[in-house]
C-alpha positions in Angstrom: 6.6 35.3 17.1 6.3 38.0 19.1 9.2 40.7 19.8 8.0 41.7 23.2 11.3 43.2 25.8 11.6 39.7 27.7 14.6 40.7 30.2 11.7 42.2 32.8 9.9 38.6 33.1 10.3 37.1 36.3 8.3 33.4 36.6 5.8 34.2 38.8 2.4 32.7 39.7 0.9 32.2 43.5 -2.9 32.1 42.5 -5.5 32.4 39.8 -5.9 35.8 40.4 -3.2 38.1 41.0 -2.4 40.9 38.3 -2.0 39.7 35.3 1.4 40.9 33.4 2.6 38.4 31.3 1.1 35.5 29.4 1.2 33.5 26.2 -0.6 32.6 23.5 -1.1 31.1 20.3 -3.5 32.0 17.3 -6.0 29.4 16.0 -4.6 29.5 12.6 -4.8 25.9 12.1 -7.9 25.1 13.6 -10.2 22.7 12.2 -13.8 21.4 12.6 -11.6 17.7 13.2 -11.8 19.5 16.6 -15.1 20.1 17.3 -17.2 18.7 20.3 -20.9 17.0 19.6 -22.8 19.3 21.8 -21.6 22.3 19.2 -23.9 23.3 16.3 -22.1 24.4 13.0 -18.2 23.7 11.7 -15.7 26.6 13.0 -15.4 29.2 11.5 -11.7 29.9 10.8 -11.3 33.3 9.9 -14.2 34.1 12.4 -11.8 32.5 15.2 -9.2 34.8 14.4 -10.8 37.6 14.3 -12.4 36.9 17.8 -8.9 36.0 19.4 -7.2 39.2 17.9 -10.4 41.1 19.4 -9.4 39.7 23.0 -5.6 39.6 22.8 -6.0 43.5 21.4 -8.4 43.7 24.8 -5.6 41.8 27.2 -3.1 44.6 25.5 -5.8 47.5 26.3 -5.5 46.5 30.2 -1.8 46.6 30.1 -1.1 42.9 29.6 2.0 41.6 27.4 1.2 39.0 25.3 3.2 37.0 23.9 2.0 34.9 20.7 3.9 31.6 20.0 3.7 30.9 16.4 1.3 29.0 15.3 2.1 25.0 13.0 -0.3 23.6 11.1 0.5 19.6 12.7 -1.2 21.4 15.7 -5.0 21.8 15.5 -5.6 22.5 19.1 -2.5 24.7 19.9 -5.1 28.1 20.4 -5.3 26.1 24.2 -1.9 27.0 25.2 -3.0 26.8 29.4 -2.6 23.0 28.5 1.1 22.8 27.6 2.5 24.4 31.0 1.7 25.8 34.0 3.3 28.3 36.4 3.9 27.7 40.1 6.1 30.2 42.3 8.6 31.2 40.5 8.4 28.1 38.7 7.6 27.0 34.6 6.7 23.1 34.1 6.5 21.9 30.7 3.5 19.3 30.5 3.7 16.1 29.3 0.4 16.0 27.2 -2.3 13.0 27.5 -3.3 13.3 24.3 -1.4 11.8 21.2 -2.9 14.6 19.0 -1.5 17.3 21.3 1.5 15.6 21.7 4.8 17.9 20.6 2.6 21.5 21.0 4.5 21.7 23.9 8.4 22.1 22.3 7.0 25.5 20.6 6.9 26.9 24.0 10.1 25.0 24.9 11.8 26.5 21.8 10.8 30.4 23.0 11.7 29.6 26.2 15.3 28.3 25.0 15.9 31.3 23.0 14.7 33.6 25.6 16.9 31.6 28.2 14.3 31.6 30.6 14.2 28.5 33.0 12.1 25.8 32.8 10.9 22.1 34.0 9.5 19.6 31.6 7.4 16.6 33.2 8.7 13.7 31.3 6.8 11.1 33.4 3.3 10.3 33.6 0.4 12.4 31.7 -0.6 15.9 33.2 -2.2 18.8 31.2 -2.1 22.5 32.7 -6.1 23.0 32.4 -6.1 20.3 35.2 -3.5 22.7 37.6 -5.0 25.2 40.1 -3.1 27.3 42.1 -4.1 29.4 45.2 -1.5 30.4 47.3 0.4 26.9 48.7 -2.8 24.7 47.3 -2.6 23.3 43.8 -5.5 21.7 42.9 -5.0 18.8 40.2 -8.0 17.4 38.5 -8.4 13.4 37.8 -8.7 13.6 34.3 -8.5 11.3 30.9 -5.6 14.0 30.2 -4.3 13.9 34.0 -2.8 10.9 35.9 -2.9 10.1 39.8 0.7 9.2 39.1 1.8 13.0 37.5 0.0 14.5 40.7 1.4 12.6 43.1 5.3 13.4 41.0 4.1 16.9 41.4 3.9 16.9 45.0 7.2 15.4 45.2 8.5 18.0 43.0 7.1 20.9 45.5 7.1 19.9 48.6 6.5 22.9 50.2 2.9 23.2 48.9 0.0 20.9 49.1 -1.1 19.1 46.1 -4.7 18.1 46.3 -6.5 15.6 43.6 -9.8 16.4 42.5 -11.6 14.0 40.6 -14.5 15.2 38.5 -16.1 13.3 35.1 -13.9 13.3 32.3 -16.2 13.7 29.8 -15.5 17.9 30.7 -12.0 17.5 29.5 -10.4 19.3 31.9 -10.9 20.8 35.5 -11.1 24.4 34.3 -14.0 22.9 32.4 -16.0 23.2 35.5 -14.2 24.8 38.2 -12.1 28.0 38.4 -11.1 30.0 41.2 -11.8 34.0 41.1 -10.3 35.0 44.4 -8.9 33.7 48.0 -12.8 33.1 48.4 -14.7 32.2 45.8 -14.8 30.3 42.9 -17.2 29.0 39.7 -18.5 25.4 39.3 -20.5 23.1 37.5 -21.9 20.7 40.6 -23.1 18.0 38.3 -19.7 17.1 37.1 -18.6 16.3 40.8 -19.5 13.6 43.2 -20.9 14.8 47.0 -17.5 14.6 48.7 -15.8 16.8 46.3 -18.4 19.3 46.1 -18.5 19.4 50.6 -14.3 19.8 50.5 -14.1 22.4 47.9 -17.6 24.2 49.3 -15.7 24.2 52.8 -13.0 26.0 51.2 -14.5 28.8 48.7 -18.2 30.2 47.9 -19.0 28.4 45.2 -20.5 30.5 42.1 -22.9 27.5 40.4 -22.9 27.8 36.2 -25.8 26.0 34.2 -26.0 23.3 32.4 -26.8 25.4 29.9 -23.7 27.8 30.3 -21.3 25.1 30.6 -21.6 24.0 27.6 -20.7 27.3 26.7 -17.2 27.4 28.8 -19.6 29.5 31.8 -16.6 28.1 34.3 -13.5 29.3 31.8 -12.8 32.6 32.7 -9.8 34.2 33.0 -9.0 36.8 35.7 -6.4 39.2 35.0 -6.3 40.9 38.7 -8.6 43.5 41.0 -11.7 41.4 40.5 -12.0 41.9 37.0 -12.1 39.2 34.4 -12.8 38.0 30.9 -16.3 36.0 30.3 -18.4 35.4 26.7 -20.2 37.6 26.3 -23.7 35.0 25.9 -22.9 33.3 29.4 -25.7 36.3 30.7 -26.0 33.7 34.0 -23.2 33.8 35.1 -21.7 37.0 34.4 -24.8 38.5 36.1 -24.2 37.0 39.6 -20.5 37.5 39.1 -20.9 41.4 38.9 -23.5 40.6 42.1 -20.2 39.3 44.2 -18.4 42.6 43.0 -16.9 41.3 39.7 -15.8 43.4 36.5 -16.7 41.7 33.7 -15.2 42.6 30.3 -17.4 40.4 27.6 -15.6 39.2 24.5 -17.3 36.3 21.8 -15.7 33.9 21.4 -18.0 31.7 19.6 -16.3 29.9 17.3 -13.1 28.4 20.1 -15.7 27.2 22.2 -16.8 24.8 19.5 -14.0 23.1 21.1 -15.1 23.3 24.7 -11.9 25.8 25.7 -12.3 29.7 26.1 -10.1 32.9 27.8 -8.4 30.1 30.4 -8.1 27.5 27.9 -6.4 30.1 25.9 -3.5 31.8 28.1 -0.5 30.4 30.1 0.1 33.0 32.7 3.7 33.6 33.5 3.7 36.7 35.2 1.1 37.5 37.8 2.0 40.2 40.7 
C-alpha cells in the first residue's frame, strides 16, 4: 500500500471534472482471462496490463496527481476497476454494495485504508449500486439502471442526499455500467454511445449537455471511459482516433495512454480510479 502524506485529503467531489488531486487505485495483479468479454480478441496479457497501468499511474503522477494504490488480493480478479467500489459526492465517501457475487468483498480493501487512515466514510448496505453507474455534476447525480444498479439503491440515495437531485438513467445492461456509454467532460458537454439508450433518454440528457457521439466501433473499445483530471484535459486510449479527434475539436487535451489489455474487460482510465479529491 501506498505511503502517500494523507492528513491534506479533504473528501471532495462536485463534478466529473474539477482538478483532479487525489484518487485510488489498484494494480491488475490478479487479473485473469476468467474476466474477459466476447467482443475481445486474445487472453490478457498479465504482465502487459501492468506495465500499461504503471505507464498511466506514472502519467497521473507526472500532472501532479496522488495516487494512492490499494493492495492488490488475488480472490479479486476485477479489483483494477476500483470507480466500482465507491463513489464521492460533496464532501462525502459511500462504500458500494456490489451487484455482482464475484466482486463482492473488493470493497472492505478500501474500507480497511480508509479505517486506518481515519477518514470518514458511508457504506450502502441495502440494495445493489456500483460507482461506474454514479455521475456527478454539480447538485445532479446521474444513476444508471443497471444489472449492477438497482431502482431501489437510487432511490436510498436520494434519501440519503437530499439536497441534490438524483436522476435514473436507464440504458442496456449488456454495457455493464453507465460510464460504459456516457461520461460527462464539462458543465456542457459530454460523450455517448446513442444506441445503448432509448429516445427519451437520449432528448433529456441532449437537453442538458452537447452530446460527443462514440462508434460502435470505439465503444467497444471503452471510447466513452475517459477520465478527466481538470482544465479540459483528459486521459483517452490511445487507438479510439474518433473520438479523441473531435474531443481536441471542442478544445480538449488529450494525453493518450494503451491500455489494451484492461479493456479486454470492457473498463479503462474511469473504470480504473475512485476520485476523492477534486478542487
Amino acid at each position: 500500500m501506498s505511503n502517500e502524506s494523507i492528513n491534506s485529503v479533504e473528501i471532495a467531489c462536485q463534478n466529473e471534472y474539477d482538478t483532479l488531486r487525489k484518487v485510488i487505485v489498484c494494480e491488475p495483479k490478479f487479473m485473469t482471462s476468467a474476466i474477459q468479454k466476447h467482443n475481445q480478441d486474445g487472453d490478457i496479457k498479465i504482465e502487459q496490463a501492468i506495465d500499461q497501468h504503471h505507464v498511466f499511474v506514472a502519467k497521473m503522477r507526472a500532472e501532479g496527481i496522488d495516487v494512492i494504490t490499494l493492495p492488490p488480493n488475488k480472490l479479486y480478479p476485477e479489483q483494477v476497476f476500483t470507480r466500482d467500489i465507491g463513489f464521492t459526492m460533496g464532501h462525502q465517501l459511500f462504500i458500494s454494495n456490489m451487484g455482482s457475487s464475484s466482486r463482492q468483498g473488493e470493497e472492505m480493501v478500501l474500507v480497511k485504508w480508509l479505517e486506518k487512515q481515519r477518514l470518514p466514510f458511508q457504506k450502502i448496505s441495502k440494495n445493489h449500486i456500483e460507482g461506474g453507474d454514479v455521475l456527478i455534476d454539480s447538485k445532479t447525480i446521474f444513476v444508471g439502471v443497471s444489472s449492477r444498479t438497482s431502482l431501489q439503491a437510487i432511490a436510498q440515495l436520494q434519501i440519503e442526499l437530499p439536497t441534490y437531485e438524483v436522476v435514473p438513467i436507464p440504458f442496456n445492461s449488456k454495457y455493464l455500467h453507465l460510464d460504459c456509454v456516457f461520461n460527462i467532460l464539462s458543465p456542457t458537454q459530454a460523450l455517448i454511445f446513442p444506441p445503448a439508450f432509448n429516445p427519451e433518454t437520449l432528448e433529456f440528457l441532449s437537453k442538458r449537455y452537447q452530446l460527443i457521439e462514440v462508434s460502435e466501433e470505439e465503444q467497444n473499445t471503452a471510447g466513452t471511459n475517459v477520465l478527466s483530471i481538470g482544465h479540459k484535459k483528459l486521459f483517452s486510449l490511445a487507438s479510439n482516433t474518433q473520438v479523441n479527434g473531435n474531443m481536441r475539436a471542442n478544445g480538449y487535451e488529450v494525453i493518450e495512454v494503451d491500455f489494451s489489455e484492461i479493456i479486454k474487460a470492457e473498463g479503462a482510465f474511469r473504470c480504473c480510479t475512485l476520485p476523492i479529491e477534486r478542487r
